[in-house]
C-alpha positions as CSV (number, residue, x, y, z in Angstrom):
1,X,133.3,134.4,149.2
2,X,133.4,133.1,153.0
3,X,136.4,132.2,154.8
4,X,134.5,129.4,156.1
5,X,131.7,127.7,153.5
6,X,130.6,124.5,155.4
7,X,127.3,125.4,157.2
8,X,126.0,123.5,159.9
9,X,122.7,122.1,159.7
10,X,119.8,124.3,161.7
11,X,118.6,122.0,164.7
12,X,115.1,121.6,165.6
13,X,113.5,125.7,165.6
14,X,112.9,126.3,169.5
15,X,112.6,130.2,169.0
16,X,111.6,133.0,166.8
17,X,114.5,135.2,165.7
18,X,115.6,138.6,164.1
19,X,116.4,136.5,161.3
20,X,112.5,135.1,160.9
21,X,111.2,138.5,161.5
22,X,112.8,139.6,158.3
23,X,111.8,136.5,156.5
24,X,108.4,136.7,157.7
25,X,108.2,140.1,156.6
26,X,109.0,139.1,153.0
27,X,106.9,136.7,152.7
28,X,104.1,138.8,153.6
29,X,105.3,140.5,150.9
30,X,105.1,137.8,148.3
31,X,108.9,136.7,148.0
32,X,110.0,133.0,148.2
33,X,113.0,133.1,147.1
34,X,116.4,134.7,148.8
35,X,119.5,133.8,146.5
36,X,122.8,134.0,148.4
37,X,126.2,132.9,148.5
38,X,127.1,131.5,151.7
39,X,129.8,133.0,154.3
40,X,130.3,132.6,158.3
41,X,129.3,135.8,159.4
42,X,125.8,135.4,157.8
43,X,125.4,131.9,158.4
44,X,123.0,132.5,161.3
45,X,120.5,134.0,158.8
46,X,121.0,131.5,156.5
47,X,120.2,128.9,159.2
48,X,117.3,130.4,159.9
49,X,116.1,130.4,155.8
50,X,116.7,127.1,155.4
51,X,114.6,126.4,158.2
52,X,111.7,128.8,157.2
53,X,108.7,127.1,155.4
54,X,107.6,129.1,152.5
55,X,110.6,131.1,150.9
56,X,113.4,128.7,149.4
57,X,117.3,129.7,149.5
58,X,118.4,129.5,146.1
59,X,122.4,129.2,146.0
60,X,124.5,131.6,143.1
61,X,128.4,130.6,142.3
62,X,129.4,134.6,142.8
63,X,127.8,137.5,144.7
64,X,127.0,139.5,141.4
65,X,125.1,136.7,139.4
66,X,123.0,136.4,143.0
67,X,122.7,140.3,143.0
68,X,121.0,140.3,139.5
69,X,118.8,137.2,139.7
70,X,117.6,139.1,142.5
71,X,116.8,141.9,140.9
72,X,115.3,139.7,138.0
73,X,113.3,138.4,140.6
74,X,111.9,141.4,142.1
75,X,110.9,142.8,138.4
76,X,108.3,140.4,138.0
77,X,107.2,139.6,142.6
78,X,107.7,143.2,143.3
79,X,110.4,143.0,145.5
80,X,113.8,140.5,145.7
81,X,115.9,139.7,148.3
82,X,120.1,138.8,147.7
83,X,121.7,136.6,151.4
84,X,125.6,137.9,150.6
85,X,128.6,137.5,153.4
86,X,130.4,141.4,154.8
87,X,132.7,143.2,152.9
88,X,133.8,140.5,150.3
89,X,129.9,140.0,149.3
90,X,128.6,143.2,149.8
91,X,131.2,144.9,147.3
92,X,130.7,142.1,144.9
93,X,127.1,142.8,144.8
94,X,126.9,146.4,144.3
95,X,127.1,146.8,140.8
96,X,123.5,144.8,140.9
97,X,122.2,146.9,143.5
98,X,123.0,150.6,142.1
99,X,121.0,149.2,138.6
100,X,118.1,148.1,141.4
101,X,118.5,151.7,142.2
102,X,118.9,153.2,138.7
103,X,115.8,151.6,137.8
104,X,113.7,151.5,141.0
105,X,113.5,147.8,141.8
106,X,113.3,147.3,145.4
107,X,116.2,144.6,146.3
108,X,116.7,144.0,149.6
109,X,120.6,143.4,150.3
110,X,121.0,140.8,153.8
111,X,124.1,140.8,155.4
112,X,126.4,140.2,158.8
113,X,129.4,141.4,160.0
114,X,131.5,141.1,163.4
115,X,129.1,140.4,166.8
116,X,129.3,141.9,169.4
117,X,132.0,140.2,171.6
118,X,133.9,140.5,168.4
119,X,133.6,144.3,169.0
120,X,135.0,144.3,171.8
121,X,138.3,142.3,171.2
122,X,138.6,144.8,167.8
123,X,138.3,147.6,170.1
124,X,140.7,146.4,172.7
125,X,143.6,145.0,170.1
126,X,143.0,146.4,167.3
127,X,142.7,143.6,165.5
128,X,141.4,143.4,161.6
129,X,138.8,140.8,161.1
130,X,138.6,138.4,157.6
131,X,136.8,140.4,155.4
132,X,136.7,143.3,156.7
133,X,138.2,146.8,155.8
134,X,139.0,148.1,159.2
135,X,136.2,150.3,158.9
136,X,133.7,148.4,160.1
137,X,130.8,151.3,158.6
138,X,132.2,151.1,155.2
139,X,129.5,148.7,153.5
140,X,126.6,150.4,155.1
141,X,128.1,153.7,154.0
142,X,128.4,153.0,150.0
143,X,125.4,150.9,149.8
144,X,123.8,154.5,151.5
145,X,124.1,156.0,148.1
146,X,122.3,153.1,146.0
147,X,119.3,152.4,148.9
148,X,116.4,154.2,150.1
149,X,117.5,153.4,153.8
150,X,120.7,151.1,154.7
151,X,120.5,149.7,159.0
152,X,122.8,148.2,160.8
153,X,121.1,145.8,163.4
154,X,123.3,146.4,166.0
155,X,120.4,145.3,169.5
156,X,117.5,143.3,169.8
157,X,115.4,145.8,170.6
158,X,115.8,148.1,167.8
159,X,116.0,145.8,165.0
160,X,112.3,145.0,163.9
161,X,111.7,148.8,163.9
162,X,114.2,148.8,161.5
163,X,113.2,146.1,159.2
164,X,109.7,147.3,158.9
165,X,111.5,151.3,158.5
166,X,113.6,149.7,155.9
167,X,111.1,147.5,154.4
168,X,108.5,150.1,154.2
169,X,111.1,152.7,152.3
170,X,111.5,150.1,149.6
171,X,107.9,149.3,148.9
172,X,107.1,152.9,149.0
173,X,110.0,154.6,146.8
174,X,110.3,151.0,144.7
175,X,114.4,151.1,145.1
176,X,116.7,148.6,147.3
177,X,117.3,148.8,151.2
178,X,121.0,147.2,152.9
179,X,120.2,145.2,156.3
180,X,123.5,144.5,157.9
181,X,123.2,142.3,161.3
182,X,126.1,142.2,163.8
183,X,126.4,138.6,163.4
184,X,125.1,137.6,166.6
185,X,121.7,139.7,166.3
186,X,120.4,137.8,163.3
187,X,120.0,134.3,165.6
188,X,118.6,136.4,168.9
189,X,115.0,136.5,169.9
190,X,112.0,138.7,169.3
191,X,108.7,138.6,169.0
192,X,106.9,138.2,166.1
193,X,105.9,140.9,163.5
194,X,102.3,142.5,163.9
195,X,100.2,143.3,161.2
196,X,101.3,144.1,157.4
197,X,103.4,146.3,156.0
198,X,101.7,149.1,153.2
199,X,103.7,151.5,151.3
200,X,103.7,155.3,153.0
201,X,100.6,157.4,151.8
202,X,102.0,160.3,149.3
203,X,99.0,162.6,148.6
204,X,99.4,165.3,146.1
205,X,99.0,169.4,147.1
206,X,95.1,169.5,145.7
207,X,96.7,173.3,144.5
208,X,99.1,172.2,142.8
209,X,98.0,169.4,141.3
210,X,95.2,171.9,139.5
211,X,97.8,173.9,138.4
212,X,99.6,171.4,137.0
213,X,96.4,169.4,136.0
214,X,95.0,173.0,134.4
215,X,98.6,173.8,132.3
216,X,98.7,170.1,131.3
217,X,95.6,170.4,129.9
218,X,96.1,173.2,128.0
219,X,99.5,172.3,126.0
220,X,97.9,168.8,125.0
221,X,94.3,170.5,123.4
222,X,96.8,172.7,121.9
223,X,98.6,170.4,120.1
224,X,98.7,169.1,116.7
225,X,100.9,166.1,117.5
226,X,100.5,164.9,121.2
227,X,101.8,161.7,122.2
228,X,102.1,159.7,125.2
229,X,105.4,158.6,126.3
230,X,105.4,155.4,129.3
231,X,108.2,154.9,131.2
232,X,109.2,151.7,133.4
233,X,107.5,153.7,136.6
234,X,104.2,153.2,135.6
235,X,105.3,149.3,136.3
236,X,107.1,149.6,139.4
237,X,104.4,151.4,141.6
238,X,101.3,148.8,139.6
239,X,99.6,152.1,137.7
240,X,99.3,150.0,134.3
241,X,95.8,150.1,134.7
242,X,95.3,153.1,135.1
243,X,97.0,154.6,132.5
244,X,95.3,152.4,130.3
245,X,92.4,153.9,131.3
246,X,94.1,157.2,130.5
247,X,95.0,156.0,127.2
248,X,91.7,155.1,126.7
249,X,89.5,157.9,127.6
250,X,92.1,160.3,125.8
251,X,92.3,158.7,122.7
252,X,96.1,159.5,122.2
253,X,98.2,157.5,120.8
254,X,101.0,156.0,123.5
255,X,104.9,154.7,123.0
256,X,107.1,152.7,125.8
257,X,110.5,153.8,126.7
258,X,113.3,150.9,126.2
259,X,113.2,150.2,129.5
260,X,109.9,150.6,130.2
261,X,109.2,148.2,126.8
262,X,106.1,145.5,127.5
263,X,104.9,148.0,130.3
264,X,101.6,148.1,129.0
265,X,100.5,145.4,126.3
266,X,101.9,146.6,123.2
267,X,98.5,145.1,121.3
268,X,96.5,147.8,123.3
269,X,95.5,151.1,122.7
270,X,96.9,153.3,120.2
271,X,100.6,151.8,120.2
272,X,103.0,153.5,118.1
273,X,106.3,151.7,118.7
274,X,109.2,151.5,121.3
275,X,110.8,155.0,121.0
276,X,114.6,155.0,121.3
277,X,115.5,158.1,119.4
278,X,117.1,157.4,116.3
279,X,117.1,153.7,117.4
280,X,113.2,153.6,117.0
281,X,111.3,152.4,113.9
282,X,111.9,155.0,111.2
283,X,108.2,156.3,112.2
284,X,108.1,156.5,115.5
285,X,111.4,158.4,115.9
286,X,110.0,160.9,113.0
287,X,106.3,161.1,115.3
288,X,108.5,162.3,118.2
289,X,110.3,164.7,116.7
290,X,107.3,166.2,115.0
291,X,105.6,166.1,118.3
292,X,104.4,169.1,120.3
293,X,103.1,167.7,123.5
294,X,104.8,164.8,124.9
295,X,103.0,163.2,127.8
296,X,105.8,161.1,129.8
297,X,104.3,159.3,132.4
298,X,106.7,157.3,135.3
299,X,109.4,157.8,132.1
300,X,113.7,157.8,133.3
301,X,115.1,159.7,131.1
302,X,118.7,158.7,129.7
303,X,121.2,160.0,127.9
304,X,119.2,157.5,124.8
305,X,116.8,160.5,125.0
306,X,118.7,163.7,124.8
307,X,117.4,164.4,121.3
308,X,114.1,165.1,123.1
309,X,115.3,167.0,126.3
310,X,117.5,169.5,124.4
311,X,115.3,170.1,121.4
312,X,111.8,169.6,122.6
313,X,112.2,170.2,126.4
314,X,109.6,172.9,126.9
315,X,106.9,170.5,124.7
316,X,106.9,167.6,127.4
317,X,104.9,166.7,130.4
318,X,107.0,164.7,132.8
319,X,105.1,163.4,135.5
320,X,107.0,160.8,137.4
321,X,108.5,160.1,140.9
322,X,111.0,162.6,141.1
323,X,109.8,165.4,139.2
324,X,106.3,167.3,138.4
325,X,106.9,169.5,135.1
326,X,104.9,171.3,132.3
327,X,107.5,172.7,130.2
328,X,110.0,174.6,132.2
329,X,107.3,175.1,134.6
330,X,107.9,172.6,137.7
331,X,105.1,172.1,140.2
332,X,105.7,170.8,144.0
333,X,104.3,167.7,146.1
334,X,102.0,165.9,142.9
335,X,102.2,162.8,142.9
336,X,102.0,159.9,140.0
337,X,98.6,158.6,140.7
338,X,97.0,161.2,141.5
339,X,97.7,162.8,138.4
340,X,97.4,160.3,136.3
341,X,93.4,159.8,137.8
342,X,92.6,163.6,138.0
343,X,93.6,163.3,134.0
344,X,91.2,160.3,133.2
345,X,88.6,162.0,135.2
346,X,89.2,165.1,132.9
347,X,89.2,163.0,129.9
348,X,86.2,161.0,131.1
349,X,83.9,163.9,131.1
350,X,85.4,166.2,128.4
351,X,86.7,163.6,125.5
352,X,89.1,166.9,124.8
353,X,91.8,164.9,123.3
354,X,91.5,162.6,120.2
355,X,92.6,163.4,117.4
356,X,91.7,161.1,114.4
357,X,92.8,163.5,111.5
358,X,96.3,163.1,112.8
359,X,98.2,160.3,110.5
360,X,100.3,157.2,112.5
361,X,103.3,155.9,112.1
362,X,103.3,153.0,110.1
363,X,105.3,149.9,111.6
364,X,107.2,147.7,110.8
365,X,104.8,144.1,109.4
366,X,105.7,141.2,111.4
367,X,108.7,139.5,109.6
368,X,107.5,135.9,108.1
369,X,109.5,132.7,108.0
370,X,109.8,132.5,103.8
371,X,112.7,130.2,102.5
372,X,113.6,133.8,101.4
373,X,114.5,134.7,105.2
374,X,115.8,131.7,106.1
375,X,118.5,131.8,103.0
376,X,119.8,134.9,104.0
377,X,123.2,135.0,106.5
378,X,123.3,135.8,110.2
379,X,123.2,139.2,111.2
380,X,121.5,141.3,113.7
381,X,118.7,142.1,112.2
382,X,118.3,138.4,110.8
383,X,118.9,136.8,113.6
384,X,115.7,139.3,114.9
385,X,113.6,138.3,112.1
386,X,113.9,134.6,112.8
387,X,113.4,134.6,116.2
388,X,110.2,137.0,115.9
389,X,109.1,135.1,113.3
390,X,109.3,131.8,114.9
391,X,107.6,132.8,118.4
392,X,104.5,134.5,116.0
393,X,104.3,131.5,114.4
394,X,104.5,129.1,117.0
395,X,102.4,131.5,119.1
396,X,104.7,131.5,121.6
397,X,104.9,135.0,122.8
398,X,102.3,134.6,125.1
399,X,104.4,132.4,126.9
400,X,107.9,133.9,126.6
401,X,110.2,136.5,128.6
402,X,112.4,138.0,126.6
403,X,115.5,139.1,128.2
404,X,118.1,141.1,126.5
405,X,121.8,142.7,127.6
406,X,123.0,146.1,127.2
407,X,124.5,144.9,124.2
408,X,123.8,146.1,120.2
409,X,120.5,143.5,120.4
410,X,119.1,146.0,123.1
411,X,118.5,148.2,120.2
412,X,117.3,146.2,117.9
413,X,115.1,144.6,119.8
414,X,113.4,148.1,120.4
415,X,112.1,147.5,117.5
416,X,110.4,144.7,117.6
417,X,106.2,145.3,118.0
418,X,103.3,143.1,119.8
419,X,104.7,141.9,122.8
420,X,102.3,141.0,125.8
421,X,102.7,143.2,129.2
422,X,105.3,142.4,131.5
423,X,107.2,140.4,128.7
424,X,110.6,142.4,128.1
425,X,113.5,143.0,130.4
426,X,116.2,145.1,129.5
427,X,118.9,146.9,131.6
428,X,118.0,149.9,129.4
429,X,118.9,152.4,131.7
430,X,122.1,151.3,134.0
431,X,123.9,149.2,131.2
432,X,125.8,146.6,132.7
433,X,127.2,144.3,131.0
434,X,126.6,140.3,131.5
435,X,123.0,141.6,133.5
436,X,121.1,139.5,131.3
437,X,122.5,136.2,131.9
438,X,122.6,136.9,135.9
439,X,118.7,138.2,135.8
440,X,117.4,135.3,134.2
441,X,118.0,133.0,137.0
442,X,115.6,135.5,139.1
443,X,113.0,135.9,135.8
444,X,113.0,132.2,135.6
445,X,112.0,131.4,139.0
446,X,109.4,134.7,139.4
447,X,107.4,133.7,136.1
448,X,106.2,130.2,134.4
449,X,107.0,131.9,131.3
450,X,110.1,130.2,129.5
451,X,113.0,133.0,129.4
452,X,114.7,133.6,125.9
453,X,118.0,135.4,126.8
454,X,120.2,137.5,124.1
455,X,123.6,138.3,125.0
456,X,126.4,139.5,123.8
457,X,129.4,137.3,123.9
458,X,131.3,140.3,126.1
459,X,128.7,140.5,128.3
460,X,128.3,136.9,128.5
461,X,132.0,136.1,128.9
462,X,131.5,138.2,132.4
463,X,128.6,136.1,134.0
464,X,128.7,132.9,132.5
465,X,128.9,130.9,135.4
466,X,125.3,131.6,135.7
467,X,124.2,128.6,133.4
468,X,125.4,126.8,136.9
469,X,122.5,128.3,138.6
470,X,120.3,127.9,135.6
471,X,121.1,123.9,135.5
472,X,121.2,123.4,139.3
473,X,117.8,124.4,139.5
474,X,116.5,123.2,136.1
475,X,115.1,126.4,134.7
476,X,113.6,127.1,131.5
477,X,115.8,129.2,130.1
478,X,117.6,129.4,126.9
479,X,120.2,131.6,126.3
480,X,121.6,132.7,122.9
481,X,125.1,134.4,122.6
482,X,125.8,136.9,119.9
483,X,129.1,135.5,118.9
484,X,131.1,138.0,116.7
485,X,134.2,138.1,118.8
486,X,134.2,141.7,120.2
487,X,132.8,144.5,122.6
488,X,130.5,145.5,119.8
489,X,128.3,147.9,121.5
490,X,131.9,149.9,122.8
491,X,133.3,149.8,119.5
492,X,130.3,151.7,117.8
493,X,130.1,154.3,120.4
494,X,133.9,154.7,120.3
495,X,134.5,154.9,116.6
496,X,131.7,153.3,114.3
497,X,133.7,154.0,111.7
498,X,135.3,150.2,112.8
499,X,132.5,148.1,111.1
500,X,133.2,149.3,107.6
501,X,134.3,147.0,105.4
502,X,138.1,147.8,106.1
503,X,137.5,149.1,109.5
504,X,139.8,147.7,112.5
505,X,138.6,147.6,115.8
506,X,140.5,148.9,118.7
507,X,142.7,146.4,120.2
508,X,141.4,146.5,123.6
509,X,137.5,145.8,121.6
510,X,138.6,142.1,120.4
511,X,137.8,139.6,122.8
512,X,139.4,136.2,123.3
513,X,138.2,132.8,121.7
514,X,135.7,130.3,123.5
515,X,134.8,127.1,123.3
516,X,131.1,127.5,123.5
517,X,130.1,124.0,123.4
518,X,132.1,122.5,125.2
519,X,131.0,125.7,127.9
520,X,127.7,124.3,127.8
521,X,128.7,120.7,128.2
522,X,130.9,122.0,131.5
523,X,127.8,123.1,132.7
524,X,126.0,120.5,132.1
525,X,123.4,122.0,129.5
526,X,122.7,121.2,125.4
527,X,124.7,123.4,123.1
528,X,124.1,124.4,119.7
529,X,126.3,126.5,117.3
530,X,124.4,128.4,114.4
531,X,126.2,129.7,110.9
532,X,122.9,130.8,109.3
533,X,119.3,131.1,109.1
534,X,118.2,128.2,108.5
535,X,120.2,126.3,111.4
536,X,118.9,129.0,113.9
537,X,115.2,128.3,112.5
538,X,116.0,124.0,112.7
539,X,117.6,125.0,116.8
540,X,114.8,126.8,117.8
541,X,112.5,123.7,116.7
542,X,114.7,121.8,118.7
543,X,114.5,123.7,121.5
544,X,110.8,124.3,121.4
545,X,110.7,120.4,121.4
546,X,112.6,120.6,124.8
547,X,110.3,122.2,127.0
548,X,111.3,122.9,130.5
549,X,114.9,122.3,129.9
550,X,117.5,125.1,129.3
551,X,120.2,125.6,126.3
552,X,122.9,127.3,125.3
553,X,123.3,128.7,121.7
554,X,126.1,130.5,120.0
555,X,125.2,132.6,116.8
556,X,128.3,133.3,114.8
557,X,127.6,136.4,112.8
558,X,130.2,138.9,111.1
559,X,132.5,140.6,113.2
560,X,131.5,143.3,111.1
561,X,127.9,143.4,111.2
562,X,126.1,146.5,112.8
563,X,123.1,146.2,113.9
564,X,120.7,148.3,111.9
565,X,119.1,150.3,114.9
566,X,122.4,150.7,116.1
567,X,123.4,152.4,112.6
568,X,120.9,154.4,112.5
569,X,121.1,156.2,115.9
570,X,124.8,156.6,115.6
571,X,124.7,158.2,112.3
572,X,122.6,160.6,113.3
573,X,124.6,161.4,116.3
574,X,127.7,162.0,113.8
575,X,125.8,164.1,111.3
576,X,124.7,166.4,114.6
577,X,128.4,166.4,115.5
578,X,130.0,167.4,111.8
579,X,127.2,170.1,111.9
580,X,128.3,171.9,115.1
């Protein structure tokens, strides 16, 4: 937070500065939003955004909650942009920024420290400015490992080259960039940026790229079981229509990565589920491991797919933006696109690929809203059925992000079937805990969809103060807490053994008691508690009946309760161990 908080209001714009450069530069890019938390060394940036027609400044109580409603932000405009002061901001950020790296979504991190007369007297007394660590490198130097290109605008001269270099990094590679501004360089004067900025041109080897189209080829008309496995990628660098083509003019069947879940429309093509390993629907996880030829397009692979990579490594195809593989064969200088085109032109002309003799997975039928449901208690997978039920019924999925935390509803919800594109955010792959409630201040303001958030309580207790945002600015966003009391998701993976009947759950796993409605009425937002089924089902009709207006609800289920997915991928993982 800054030593000094009141900001003077810009006078009448006379010239065009570093600052606007940078701003222009974004908007050209399609952001209007920068969310910040103010401080005194960046306040001549920030001068020059509240002066700048077109992209609003969008005020966060703490530097993380701005950090990941600007990468909520950039999920759905393609880029974000978080306004944080030196040292105090910057560090309080990071943990947003490395999951913008983790899973490629090009945040752009705008910062000040000490000018250049400041310099000076540092140099000449040694003298350790607010803020600051003595090393006055130190914030460029660890955001260097979670950017594609981290500047310090130290001269006029120098420092639109290095906005567009940095710029041009992060719309290329689709991962943040760090702009640091001695303080004094943000307000100086330059001239205006000249033309647009295009991502770098990444052209595939032509040999290897037939090598790798040719051995590609050959292991999927091979096959008895090939599948196609999408990965967030294919939605970062804008290739869903093309591998809907792909999908298309193969005729094989496709499933989404967690993270990459709502990537494509999930009512298109040949959808066979969200796989998660053992976390999947029963069917889907059974397809995968039956398959022989695993077509992973733009896919990151986690430690949520290890099942795959150490039993079936040599049977998948992984094509994405770091690596080029058939097998244990690995090819050099292909690129995404260009094989997922030189594929559908294959496909186009051949129609190698289908395979109708080969039986689907079955899934899952949409759960209904029977008095049968809605007498049953909270759980997990309840508390799922309602909720799907209701938007199906209401028709309301068109219109509705959901947004879910690295919490035991994360797998759950991969289970859930027929969400639109672009629909589903999940911090599936860098797990950070709270992310959810941060992000949908960003979601909120990138789409017109309304924004259904599920959190975990221990997650929630760590960025709650983002209902302020929400409320400030009125968003349509309703968050709903899981409410069981403890760190469920780090008691299963430490001992699931906890949620048996008798089970106890490690001390350091129990979390302290909230208020949760007299939370919401703090900040200034209705609040509903739910016990059951039925008073989640009569909530949501209240809350559909309050459009445009955000809540807060708290689902009491069993401290107990274990989400089914959950269950099922952890058992597995214990049989595997007692049979080493």
């Amino acid at each position: 937070m800054s030593k000094n908080n009141a900001l003077v209001q810009p006078a009448t714009k006379t010239k065009f500065t570093v600052a606007d450069y940078l701003l222009t530069r974004l908007q050209q890019l399609g952001l209007d939003k920068v969310f910040q938390v103010p401080g005194d060394y960046v306040a001549e940036f920030m001068d020059a955004l509240e002066a700048f027609d077109g992209i609003d400044a969008v005020g966060d109580v703490n530097e993380l909650g701005a950090g990941y409603a600007a990468d909520g932000y950039a999920r759905y405009k393609g880029i974000g942009a978080v306004s944080v002061q030196f040292g105090v901001g910057t560090f309080s950020a990071l943990n947003a920024i490395a999951g913008a790296w983790v899973e490629r979504n090009p945040v752009v991190v705008i910062t000040a420290s000490p000018t250049t007369a400041n310099r000076v007297t540092i140099e000449q007394t040694g003298v350790l400015f607010h803020h600051s660590t003595g090393r006055l490198g130190a914030d460029r130097n660890v955001y260097s490992n979670v950017t594609v290109a981290a500047e310090i605008l130290s001269h006029v001269d120098q420092a639109p080259q290095q906005i567009d270099h940095a710029l041009t990094q992060a719309i290329t590679h689709r991962r943040p960039i760090y702009l640091e501004a001695w303080q004094d360089v943000w307000g100086m004067e330059c001239e205006p940026p000249q033309g647009t900025l295009t991502p770098l041109s990444q052209g595939s080897q032509k040999e290897s790229l037939e090598a790798m189209i040719n051995m590609a080829i050959e292991k999927i008309k091979s096959a008895k079981k090939p599948v196609v496995l999408v990965g967030v990628e294919i939605a970062r660098f804008g290739l869903q229509e093309k591998v809907l083509n792909l999908l298309e003019a193969s005729g094989l069947p496709y499933a989404t990565t967690t993270l990459g879940k709502t990537t494509l429309d999930e009512n298109a093509g040949t959808f066979i589920g969200t796989y998660a390993g053992a976390a999947s629907n029963p069917g889907t996880n059974d397809y995968f491991s039956e398959s022989d030829a695993i077509l992973a397009l733009g896919v990151i692979f986690t430690d949520d797919y290890l099942d795959i990579l150490e039993n079936q490594f040599a049977d998948i195809i992984a094509m994405d933006a770091e690596q080029a593989r058939v097998g244990y064969q690995h090819y050099h200088n292909v690129q995404l696109p260009d094989f997922i085109r030189t594929l559908t032109e294959y496909c186009e002309q051949s129609c190698a690929f289908p395979r109708n003799d080969i039986p689907l997975p079955v899934l899952p039928a949409m759960p209904e809203l029977t008095p049968e449901l809605l007498a049953q208690p909270l759980g997990y997978k309840s508390f799922f059925d309602v909720l799907w039920g209701w938007l199906v019924r209401e028709r309301l999925l068109p219109v509705t992000n959901l947004i879910l935390g690295e919490s035991s509803s994360l797998y759950q919800a991969a289970r859930l079937v027929g969400l639109p594109q672009d629909s589903f955010v999940g911090d599936a792959a860098w797990g950070s805990l709270g992310h959810e409630t941060g992000c949908v201040t960003g979601t909120s303001m990138a789409s017109d969809k309304r924004s259904l958030v599920v959190a975990g309580d221990g997650g929630f207790m760590m960025m709650c103060q983002s209902l302020s945002t929400i409320t400030r600015n009125q968003l349509d966003a309703v968050v709903f807490v899981m409410s069981n009391g403890v760190y469920a998701i780090e008691q299963s993976f430490v001992d699931v053994c906890a949620f048996t009947p008798h089970g106890e759950f490690a001390p350091f796993d129990i979390l302290p008691k909230w208020d949760y409605l007299s939370l919401a009425t703090a900040y200034n937002m209705p609040g509903y508690q739910v016990k059951n089924c039925e008073e989640l089902y009569r909530t949501l009709q209240i809350v559909q009946s309050q459009p445009e207006q955000s809540a807060l609800v708290e689902v009491l289920i069993p401290e107990h309760d274990l989400a089914p997915a959950l269950e099922d991928l952890l058992t597995k993982c214990w049989l595997q161990w007692l049979l080493q």
